[in-house]
PAZA-543537 format. One record per atom (N, C-alpha, C, O, CB): residue number from 1; residue in one letter; x, z, y. Coordinates in steps of 0.2 Angstrom, whole numbers. Each point is the difference from the previous one (the first is absolute). Glycine has a CB too. Example, Ala and Ser with C-alpha at 12.3 -4.5 7.8 and 13.67 -1.06 7.14 Angstrom:
BEGIN
   seq   type       X       Z       Y
     1      A      66      39     -28
     1      A      -4       0       6
     1      A       4       0       6
     1      A       5       3      -1
     1      A     -14       3      -5
     2      S       7     -10      11
     2      S       4       1       6
     2      S      -4       3       5
     2      S       3       1       6
     2      S       3     -11      -9
//
This chain:
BEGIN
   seq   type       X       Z       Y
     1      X     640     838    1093
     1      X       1      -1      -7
     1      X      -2       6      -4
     1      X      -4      -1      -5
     1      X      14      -6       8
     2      X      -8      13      -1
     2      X      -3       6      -2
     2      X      -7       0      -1
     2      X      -2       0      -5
     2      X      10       6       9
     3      X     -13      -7       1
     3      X      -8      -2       1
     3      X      -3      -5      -8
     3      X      -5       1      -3
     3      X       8       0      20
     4      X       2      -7     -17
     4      X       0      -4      -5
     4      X      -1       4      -7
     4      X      -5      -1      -4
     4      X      11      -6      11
     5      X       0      10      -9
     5      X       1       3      -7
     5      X      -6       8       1
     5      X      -1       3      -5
     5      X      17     -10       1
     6      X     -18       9       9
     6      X      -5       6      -1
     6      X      -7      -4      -3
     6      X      -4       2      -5
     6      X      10       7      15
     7      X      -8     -13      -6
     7      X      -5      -4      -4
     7      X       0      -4      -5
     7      X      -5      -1      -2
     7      X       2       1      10
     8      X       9      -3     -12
     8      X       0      -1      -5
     8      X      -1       5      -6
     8      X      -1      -1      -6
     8      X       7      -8      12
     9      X      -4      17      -3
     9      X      -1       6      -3
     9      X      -7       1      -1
     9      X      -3       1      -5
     9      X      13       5       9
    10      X     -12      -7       1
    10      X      -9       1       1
    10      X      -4      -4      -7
    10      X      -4       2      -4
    10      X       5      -3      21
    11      X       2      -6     -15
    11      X      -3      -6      -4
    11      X       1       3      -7
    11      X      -5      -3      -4
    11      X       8      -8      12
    12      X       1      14     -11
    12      X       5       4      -6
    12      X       2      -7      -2
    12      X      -3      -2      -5
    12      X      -3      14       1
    13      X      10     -15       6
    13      X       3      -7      -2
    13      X      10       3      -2
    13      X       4       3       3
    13      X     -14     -14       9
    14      X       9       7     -17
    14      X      10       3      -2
    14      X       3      -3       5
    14      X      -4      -5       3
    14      X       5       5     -15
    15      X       5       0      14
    15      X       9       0       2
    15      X      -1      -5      -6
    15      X      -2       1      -6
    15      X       9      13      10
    16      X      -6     -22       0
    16      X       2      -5      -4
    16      X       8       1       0
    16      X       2       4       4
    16      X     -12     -12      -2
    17      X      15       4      -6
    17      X       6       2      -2
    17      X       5       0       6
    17      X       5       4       0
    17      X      -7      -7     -11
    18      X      -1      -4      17
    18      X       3       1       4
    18      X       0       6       6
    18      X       4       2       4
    18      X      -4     -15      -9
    19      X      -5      13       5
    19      X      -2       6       2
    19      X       5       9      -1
    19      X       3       4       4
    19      X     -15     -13      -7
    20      X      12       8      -1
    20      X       6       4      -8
    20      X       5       1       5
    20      X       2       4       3
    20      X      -5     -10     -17
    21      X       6      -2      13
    21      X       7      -1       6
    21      X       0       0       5
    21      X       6       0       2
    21      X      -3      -4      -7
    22      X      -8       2      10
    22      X       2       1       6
    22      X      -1       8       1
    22      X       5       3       3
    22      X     -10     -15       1
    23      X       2      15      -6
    23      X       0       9       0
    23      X       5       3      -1
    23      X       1       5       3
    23      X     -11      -4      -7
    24      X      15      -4      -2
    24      X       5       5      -4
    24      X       4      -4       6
    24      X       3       3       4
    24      X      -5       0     -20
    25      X       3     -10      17
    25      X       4      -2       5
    25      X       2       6       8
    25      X       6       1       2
    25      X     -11     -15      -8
    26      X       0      15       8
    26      X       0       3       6
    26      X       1       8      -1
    26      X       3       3       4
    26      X     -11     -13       0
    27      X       7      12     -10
    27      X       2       8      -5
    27      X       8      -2       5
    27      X       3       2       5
    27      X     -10       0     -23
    28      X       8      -7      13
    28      X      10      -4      -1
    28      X       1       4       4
    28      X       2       6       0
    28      X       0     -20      -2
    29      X      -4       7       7
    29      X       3       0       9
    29      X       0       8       3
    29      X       6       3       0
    29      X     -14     -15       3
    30      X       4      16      -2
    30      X      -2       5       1
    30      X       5       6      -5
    30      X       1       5       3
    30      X     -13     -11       2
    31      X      14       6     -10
    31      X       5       3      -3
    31      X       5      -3       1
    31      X       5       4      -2
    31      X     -10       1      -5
    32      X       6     -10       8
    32      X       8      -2       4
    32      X       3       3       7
    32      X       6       2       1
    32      X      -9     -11      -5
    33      X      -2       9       8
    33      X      -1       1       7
    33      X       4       9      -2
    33      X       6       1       2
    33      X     -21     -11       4
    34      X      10      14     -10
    34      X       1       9       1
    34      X       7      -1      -3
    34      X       3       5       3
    34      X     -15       1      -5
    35      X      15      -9      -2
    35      X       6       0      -3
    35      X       6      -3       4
    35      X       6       2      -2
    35      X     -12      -3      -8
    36      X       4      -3      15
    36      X       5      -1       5
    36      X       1       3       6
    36      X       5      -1       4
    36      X      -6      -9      -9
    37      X      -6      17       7
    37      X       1       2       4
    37      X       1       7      -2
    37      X       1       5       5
    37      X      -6     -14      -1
    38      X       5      11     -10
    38      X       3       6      -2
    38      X       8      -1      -1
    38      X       4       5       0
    38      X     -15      -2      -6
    39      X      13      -9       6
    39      X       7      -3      -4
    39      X       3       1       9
    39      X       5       2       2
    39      X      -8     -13     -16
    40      X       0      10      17
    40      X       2       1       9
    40      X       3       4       1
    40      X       6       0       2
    40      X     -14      -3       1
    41      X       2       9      -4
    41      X       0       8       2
    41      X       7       2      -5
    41      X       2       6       0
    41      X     -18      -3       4
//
């Protein structure tokens, strides 16, 4: 998937919206993850 969005950099093609949200979605995920593993410790 990473290989995917570097060539769509190449192509210089925008981040369609969904695009937008699957990225910020996975930000989410990933700042949940550090918040429940700091909330651990």
């Amino acid at each position: 998937m990473a290989s995917q969005f570097s060539n769509l950099n190449l192509r210089g093609l925008a981040f369609s919206p969904a695009d937008e949200l699957l990225v910020g979605t996975i930000r989410g995920i990933k700042g949940i993850q550090r918040l429940d593993f700091s909330l651990v410790q």
